[in-house]
C-alpha positions as a Python dict, from the first residue, in 0.01 Angstrom:
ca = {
    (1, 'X'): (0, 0, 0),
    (2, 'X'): (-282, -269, -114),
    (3, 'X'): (-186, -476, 158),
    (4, 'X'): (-185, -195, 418),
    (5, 'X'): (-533, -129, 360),
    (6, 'X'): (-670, -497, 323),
    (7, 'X'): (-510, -546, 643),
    (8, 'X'): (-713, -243, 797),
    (9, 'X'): (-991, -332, 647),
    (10, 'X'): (-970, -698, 806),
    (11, 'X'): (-886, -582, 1149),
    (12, 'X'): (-1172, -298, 1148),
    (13, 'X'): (-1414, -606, 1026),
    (14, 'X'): (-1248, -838, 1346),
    (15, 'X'): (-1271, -1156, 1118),
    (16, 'X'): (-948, -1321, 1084),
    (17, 'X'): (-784, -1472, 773),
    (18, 'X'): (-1139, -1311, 532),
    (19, 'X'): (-870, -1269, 302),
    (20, 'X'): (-734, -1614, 266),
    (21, 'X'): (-1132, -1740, 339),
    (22, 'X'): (-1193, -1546, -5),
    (23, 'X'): (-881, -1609, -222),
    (24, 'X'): (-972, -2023, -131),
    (25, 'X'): (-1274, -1988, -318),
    (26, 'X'): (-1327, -2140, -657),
    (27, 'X'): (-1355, -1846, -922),
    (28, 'X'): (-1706, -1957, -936),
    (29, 'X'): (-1774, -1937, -620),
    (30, 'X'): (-1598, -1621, -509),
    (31, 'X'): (-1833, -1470, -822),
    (32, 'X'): (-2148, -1570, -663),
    (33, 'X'): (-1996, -1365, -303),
    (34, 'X'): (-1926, -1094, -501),
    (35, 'X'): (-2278, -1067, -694),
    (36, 'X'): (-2437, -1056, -362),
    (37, 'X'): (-2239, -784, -197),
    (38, 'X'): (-2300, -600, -544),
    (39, 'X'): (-2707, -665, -509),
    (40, 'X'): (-2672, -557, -166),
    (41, 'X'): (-2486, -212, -227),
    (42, 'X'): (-2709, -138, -495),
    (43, 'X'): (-3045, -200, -342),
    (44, 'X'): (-2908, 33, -66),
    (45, 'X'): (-2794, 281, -259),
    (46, 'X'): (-2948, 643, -321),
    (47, 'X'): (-3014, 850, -652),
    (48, 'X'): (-2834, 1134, -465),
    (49, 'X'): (-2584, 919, -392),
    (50, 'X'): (-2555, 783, -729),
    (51, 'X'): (-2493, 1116, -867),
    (52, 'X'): (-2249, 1211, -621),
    (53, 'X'): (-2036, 905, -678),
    (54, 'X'): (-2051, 942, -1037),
    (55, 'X'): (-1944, 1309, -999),
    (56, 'X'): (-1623, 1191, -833),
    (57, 'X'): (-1552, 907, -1028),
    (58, 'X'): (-1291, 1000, -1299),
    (59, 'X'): (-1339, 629, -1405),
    (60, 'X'): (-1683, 689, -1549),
    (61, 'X'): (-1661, 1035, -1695),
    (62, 'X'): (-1707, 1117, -2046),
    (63, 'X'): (-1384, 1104, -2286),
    (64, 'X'): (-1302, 1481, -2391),
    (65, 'X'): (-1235, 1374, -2735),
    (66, 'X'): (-1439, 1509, -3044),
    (67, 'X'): (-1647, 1140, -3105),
    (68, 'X'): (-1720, 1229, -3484),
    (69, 'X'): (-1366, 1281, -3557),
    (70, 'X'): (-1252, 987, -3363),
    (71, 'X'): (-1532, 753, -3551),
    (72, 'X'): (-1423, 874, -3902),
    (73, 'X'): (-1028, 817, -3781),
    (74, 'X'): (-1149, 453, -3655),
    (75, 'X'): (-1284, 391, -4001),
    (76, 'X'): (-965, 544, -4224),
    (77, 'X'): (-745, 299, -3978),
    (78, 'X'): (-915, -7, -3984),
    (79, 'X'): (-1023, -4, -4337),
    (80, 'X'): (-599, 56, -4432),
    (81, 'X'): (-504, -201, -4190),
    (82, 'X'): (-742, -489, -4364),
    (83, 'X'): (-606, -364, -4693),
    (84, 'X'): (-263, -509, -4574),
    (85, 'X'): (-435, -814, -4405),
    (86, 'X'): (-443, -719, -4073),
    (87, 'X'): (-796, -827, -3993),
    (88, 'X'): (-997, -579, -3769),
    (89, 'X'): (-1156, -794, -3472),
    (90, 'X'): (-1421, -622, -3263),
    (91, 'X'): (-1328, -726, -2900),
    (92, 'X'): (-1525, -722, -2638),
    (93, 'X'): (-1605, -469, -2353),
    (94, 'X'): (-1399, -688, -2060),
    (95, 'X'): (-1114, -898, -2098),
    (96, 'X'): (-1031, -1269, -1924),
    (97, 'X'): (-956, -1221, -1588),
    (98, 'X'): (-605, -1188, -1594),
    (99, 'X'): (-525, -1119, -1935),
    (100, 'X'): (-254, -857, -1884),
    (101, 'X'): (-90, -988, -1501),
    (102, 'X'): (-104, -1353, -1587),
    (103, 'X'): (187, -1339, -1951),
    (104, 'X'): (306, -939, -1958),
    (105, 'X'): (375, -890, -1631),
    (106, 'X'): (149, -633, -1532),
    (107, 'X'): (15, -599, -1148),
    (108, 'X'): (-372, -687, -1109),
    (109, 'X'): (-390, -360, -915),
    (110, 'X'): (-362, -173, -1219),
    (111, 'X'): (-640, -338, -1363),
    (112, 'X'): (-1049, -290, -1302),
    (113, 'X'): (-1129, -654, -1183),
    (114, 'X'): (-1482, -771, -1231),
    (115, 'X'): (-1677, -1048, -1159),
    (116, 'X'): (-1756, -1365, -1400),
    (117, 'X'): (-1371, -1404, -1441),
    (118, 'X'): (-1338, -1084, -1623),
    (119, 'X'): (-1126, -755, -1634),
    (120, 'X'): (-1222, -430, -1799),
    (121, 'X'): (-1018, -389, -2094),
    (122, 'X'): (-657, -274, -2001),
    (123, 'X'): (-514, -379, -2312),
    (124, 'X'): (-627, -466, -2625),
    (125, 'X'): (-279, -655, -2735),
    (126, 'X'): (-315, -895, -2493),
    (127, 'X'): (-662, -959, -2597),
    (128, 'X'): (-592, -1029, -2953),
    (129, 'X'): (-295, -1213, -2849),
    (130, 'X'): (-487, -1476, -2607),
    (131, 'X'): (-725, -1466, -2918),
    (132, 'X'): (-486, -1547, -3167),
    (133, 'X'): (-287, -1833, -2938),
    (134, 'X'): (-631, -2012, -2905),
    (135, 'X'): (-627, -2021, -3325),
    (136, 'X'): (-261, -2120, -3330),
    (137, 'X'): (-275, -2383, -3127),
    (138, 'X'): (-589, -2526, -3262),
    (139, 'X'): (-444, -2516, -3625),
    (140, 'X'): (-165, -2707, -3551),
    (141, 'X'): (88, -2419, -3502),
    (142, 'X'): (185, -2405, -3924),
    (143, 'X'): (384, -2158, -4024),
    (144, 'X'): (151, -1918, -4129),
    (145, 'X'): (141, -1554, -3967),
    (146, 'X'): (-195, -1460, -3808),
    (147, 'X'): (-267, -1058, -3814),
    (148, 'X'): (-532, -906, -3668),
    (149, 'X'): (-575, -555, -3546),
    (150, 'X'): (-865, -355, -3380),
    (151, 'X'): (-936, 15, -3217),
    (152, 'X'): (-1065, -27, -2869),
    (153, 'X'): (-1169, 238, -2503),
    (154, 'X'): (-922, 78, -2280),
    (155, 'X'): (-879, 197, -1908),
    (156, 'X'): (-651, 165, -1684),
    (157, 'X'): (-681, 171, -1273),
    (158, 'X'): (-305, 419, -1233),
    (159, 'X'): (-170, 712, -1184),
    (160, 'X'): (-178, 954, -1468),
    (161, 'X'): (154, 1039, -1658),
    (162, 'X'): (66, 1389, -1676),
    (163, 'X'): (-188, 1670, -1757),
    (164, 'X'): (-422, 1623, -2046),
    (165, 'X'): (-428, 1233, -1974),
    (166, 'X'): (-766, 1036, -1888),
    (167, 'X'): (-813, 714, -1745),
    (168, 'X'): (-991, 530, -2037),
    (169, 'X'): (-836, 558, -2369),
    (170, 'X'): (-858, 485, -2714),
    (171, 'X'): (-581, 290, -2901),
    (172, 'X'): (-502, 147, -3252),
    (173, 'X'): (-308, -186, -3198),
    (174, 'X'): (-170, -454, -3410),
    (175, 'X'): (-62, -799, -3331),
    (176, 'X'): (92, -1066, -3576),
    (177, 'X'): (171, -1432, -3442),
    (178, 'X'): (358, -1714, -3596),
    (179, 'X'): (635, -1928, -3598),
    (180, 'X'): (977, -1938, -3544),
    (181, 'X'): (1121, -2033, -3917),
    (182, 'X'): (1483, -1921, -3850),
    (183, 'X'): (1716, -1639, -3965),
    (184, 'X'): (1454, -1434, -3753),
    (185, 'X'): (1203, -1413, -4021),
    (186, 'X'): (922, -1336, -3836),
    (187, 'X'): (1042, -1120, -3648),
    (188, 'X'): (1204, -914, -3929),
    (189, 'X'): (863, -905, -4134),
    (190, 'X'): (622, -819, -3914),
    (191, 'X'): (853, -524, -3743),
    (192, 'X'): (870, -407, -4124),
    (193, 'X'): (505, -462, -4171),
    (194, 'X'): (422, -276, -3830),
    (195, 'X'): (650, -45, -3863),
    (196, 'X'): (526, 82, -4215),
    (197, 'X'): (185, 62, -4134),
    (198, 'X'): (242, 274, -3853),
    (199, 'X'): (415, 571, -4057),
    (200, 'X'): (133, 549, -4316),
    (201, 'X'): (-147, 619, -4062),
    (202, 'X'): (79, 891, -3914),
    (203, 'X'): (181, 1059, -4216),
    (204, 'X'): (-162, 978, -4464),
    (205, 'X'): (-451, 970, -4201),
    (206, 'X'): (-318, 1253, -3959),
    (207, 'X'): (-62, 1449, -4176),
    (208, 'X'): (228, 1466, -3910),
    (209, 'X'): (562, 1542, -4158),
    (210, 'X'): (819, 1418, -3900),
    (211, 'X'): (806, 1062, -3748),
    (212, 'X'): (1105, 828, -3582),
    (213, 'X'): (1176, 546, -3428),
    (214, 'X'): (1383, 414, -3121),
    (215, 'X'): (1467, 47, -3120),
    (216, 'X'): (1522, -100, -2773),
    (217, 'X'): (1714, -398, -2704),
    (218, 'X'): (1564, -628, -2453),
    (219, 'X'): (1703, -962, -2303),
    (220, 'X'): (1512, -1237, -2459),
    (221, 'X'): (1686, -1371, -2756),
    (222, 'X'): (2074, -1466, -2790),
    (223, 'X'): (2337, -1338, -2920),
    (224, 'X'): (2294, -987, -3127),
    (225, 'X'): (2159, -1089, -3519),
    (226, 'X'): (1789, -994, -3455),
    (227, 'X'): (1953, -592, -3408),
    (228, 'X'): (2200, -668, -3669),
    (229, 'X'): (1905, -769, -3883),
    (230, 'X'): (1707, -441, -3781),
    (231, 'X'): (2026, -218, -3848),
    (232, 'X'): (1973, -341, -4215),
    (233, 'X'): (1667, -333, -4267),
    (234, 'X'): (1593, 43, -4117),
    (235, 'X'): (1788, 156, -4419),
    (236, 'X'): (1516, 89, -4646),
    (237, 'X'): (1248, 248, -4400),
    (238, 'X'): (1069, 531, -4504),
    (239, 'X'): (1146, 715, -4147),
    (240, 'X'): (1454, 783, -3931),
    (241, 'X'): (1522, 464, -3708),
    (242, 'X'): (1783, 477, -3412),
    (243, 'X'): (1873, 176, -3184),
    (244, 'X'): (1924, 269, -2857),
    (245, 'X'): (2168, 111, -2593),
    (246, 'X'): (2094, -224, -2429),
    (247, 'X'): (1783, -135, -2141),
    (248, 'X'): (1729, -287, -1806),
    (249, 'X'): (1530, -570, -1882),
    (250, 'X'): (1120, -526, -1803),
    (251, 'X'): (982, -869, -1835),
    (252, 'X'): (747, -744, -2103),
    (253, 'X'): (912, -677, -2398),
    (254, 'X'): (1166, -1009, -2523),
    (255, 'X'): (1469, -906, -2771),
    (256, 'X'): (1334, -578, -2877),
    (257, 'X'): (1130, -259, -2778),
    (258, 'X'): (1035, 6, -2998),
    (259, 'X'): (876, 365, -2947),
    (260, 'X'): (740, 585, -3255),
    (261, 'X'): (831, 945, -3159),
    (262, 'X'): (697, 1249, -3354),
    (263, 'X'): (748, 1657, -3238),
    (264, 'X'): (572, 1772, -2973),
    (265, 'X'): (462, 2157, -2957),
    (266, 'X'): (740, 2237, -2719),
    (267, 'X'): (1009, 2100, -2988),
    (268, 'X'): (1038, 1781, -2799),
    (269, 'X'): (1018, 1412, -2938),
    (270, 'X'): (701, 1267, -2767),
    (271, 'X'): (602, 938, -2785),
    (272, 'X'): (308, 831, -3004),
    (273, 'X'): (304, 459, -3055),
    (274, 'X'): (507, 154, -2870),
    (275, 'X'): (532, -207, -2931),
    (276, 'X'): (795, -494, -2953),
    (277, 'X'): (830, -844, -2996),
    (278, 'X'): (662, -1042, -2643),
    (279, 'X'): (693, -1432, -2541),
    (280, 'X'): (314, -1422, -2446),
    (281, 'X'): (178, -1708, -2726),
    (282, 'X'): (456, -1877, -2556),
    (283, 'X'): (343, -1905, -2264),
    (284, 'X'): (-12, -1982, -2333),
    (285, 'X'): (63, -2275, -2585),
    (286, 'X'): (353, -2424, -2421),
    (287, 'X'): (519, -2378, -2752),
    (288, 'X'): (887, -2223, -2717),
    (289, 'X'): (882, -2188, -3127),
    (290, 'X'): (620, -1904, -3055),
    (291, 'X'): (640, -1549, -3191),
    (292, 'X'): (425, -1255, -3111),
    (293, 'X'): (485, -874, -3244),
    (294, 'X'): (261, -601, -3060),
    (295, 'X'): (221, -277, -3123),
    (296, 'X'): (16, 10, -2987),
    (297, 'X'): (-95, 402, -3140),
    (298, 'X'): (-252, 648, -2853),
    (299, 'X'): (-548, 754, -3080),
    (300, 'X'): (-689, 981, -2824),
    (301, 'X'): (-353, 1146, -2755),
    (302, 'X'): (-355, 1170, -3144),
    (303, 'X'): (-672, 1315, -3238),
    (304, 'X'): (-577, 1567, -2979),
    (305, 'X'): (-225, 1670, -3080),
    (306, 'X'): (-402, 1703, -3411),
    (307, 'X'): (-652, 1915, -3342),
    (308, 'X'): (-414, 2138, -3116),
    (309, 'X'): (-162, 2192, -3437),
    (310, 'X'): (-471, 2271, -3630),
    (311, 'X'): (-355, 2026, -3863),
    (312, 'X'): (-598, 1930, -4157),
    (313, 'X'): (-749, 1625, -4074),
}
């Protein structure tokens, strides 16, 4: 459909190949273009016109959370998380240019491009993840785990799932890299960790009585010990964990997937949090021994599911 209308768009300008002219440019460069079409739009542009835009952008609308609540629910998170040394990082506003299409597979279109080789923030994981390969591979890549985890607005340039959805965001994530020490260590502690964390803020911060899991296997790792491993290690979890049958592989999770599911008011499981195990530190170190575990809450679907089951937060 994107290539429909850039094709339009070239033919009702008459000059051929603009769009390979542009993409040859240096990111610099193409920057610079950009700044100046940007000056020139805006010098043109009305207050009237302003306001009208804004009133049909859904991109730059207000969220329709309560902001107190959400603040004091930022706090209770973060605070817990650094308790179990997962250290909050304050990211910025936009991400790298490329951040989430470049490792995880995600199409640009579904991101807000910007100019200085940046992207508004689509997603937070990958953030902390480019973050936290930058610190691996300057340390040496040692076995230590790096955790780090931060609530951050992200927004995201797609269709809406389904009523009661915006297009900006808030989430609680959590990311832990490290190396591969064998037996699947890593992997096994950090799902744990995540896992537990999770069910705390679900149960402590927002009350919710009833939360499970589904465990996804994903192509990505041989044979089957790292679910054999899981299988054992659910029986000591504090919620209900189910692993699903092998999915069709997505090229964004590696090994395994997992969704945190809690009752929804029309007595359905809904899903409430997501992560699973990606090769993204991988990819940006060059090192194969690499491990990365991502996870995700949807705090603004949370607050309001709260609020809507009156529940006593």
């Amino acid at each position: 459909m994107t290539d429909l209308i850039a094709q339009k768009i070239v033919e009702k300008t008459g000059v051929t190949g603009m769009l390979e002219a542009l993409t040859s440019l240096s990111g610099s460069d193409l920057s610079s273009v950009l700044m100046e079409v940007y000056r020139l739009w805006a010098e043109h542009m009305s207050a009237g016109t302003l306001l009208q835009q804004y009133q049909r952008n859904a991109f730059a609308q207000p969220a329709d959370t309560d902001m107190v609540l959400m603040l004091e629910k930022e706090l209770e998170i973060l605070r817990y998380l650094r308790q179990q040394d997962y250290h909050p990082l304050e990211l910025s506003p936009v991400g790298q240019f490329g951040s989430c299409a470049v490792v995880g597979t995600v199409s640009q279109n579904k991101i807000i491009s910007a100019i200085r080789h940046t992207e508004v923030m689509a997603d937070a994981t990958n953030a902390l993840a480019l973050h936290m390969a930058g610190l691996r591979s300057a340390g040496g890549f040692n076995g230590n785990i790096l955790r780090y985890c931060t609530v951050h607005r992200h927004i995201r340039a797609m269709r809406l799932p389904a009523k009661g959805y915006t297009p900006h965001f808030k989430v609680a994530c959590m990311v832990a890299a490290g190396k591969d020490t064998g037996n699947h260590s890593f992997e096994l502690t950090t799902l744990r960790e995540q896992l537990s964390h999770i069910y705390w803020l679900l149960t402590v911060i927002f009350g919710i009585q009833q939360v499970s899991v589904k465990i996804i296997p994903r192509n990505g790792y041989k044979g089957d010990t790292l679910i054999t491993g899981i299988r054992e290690l659910s029986a000591g979890m504090p919620m209900k964990i189910t692993v699903e049958p092998q999915a069709e592989d997505n090229n964004y999770y590696k090994g395994v997937q997992f969704k945190v599911m809690i009752p929804s008011e029309q007595g359905r499981e809904m899903e409430i949090a997501d992560g699973g195990f990606t090769d993204w530190t991988q990819q940006l170190t060059g090192n194969r021994k690499e491990r990365c575990l991502i996870s995700g809450i949807g705090l603004s679907l949370l607050i309001k599911y709260a609020q809507s089951r009156q529940s006593n937060i």
